[in-house]
C-alpha positions as CSV (number, residue, x, y, z in Angstrom):
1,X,47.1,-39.2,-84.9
2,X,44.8,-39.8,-82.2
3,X,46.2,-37.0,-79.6
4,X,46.6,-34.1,-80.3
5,X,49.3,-31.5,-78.2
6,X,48.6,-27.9,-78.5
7,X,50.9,-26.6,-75.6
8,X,54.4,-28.8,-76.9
9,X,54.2,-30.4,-72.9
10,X,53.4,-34.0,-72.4
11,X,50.1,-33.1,-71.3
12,X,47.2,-36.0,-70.8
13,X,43.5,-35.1,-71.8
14,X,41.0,-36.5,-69.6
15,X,36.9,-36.4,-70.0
16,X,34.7,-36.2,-67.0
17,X,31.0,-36.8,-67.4
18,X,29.7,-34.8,-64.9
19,X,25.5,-34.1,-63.4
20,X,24.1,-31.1,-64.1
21,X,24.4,-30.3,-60.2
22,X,28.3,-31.0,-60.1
23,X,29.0,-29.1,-63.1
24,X,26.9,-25.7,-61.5
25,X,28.9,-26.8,-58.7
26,X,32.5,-26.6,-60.5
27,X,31.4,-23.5,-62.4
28,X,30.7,-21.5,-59.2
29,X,33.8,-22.4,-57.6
30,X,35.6,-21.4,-61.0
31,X,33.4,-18.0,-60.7
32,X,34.9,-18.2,-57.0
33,X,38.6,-18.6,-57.5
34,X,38.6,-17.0,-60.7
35,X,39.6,-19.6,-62.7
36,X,39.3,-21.6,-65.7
37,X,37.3,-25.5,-65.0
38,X,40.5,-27.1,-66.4
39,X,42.9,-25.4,-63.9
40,X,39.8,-25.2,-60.7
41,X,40.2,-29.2,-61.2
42,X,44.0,-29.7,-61.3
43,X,44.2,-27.2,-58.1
44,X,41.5,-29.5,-56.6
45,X,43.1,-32.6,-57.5
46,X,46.7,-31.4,-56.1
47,X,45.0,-30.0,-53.1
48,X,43.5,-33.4,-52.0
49,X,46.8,-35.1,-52.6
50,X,48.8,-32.3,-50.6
51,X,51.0,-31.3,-53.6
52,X,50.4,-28.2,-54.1
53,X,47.7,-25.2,-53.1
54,X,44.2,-24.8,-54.0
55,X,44.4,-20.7,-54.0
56,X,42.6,-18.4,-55.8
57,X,43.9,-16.7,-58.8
58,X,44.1,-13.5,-56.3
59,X,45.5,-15.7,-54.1
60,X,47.8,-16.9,-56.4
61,X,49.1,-12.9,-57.5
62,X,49.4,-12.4,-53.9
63,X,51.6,-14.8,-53.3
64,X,53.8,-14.2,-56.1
65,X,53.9,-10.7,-54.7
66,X,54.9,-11.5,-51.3
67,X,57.8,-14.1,-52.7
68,X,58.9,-10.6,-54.8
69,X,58.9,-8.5,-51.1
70,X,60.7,-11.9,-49.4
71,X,63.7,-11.6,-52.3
72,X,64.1,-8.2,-51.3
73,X,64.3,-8.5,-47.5
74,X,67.0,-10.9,-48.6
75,X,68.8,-9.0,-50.9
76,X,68.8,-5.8,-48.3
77,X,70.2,-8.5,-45.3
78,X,72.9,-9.7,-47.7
79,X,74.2,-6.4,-48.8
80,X,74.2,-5.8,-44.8
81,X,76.2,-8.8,-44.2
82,X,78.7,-8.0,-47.1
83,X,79.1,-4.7,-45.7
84,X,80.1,-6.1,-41.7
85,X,82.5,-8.5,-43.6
86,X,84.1,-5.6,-45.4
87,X,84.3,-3.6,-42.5
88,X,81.7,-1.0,-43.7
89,X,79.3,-1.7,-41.1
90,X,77.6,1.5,-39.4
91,X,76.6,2.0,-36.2
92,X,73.5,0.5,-34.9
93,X,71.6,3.6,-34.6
94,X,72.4,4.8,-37.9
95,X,71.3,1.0,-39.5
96,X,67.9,1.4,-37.0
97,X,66.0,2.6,-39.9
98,X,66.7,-0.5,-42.0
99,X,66.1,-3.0,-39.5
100,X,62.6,-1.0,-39.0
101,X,61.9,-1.4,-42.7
102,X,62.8,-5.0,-42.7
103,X,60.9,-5.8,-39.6
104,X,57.8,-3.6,-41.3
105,X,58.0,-6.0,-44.9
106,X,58.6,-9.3,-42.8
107,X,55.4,-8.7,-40.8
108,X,53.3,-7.3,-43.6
109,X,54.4,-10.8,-45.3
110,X,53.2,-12.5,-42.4
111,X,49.9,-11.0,-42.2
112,X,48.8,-11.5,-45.4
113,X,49.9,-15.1,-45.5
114,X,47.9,-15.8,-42.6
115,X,44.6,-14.0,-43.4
116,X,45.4,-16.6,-46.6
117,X,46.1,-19.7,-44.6
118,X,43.6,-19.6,-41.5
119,X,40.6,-19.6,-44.0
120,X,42.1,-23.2,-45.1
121,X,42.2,-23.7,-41.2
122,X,45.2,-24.6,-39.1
123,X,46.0,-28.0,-41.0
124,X,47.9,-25.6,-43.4
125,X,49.7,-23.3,-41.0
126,X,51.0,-26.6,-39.3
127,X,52.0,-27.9,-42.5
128,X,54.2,-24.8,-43.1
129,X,55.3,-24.7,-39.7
130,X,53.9,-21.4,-38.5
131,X,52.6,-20.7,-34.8
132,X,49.0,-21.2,-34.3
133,X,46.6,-18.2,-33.5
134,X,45.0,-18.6,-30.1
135,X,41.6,-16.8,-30.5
């Protein structure tokens, strides 16, 4: 058999002869993003195509966080609209805290997607439709 599948996925291997200066160059941003040289290239590759993100591996764990902190702002805002369809709403005052906690996650989300996005410049908060910062 002339290929071999370790991972069960349909997979394609591919060999790059690279110069000793490109393949420094490839370690160091592996060392940088904390990645593997098989996954730094496939980020790279979908980066330059604009299907999907060239982020760090801390980047990546961050982001993953953040869609964690996102579900839960949901969740909270969906029990809050269940409860004003069953008539259980509270007063505005009483629900003042929540909002506060909501607003708190929301703009915590915010800030560490953009101290993510603005060192990839404003090409990528465009892209996601987010306001630019005027410095």
């Amino acid at each position: 058999m002339s290929g071999i599948r370790t991972r069960g996925d349909d997979r394609k291997r591919a060999r790059v002869d690279l110069t000793p200066e490109v393949s420094a160059w490839l370690d160091a941003a592996s060392r940088a993003f904390g990645l593997s040289r098989s996954e730094t290239l496939r980020r790279l590759v979908q980066a330059s195509l604009d299907v999907g993100p060239a982020l760090s591996a801390e980047n990546s764990r961050t982001v993953a966080a953040l869609a964690s902190q996102v579900r839960m702002v949901g969740r909270n805002l969906s029990q809050m609209v269940h409860a004003i369809h069953a008539g259980r709403a509270v007063s505005m005052e009483a629900a003042l805290p929540i909002w506060e906690m909501l607003d708190e996650r929301v703009s915590a989300i915010d800030h560490e997607l953009t101290a993510m996005t603005v060192a990839h410049g404003l090409r990528l908060r465009r892209a996601a439709h987010l306001l630019e910062v005027e410095t």
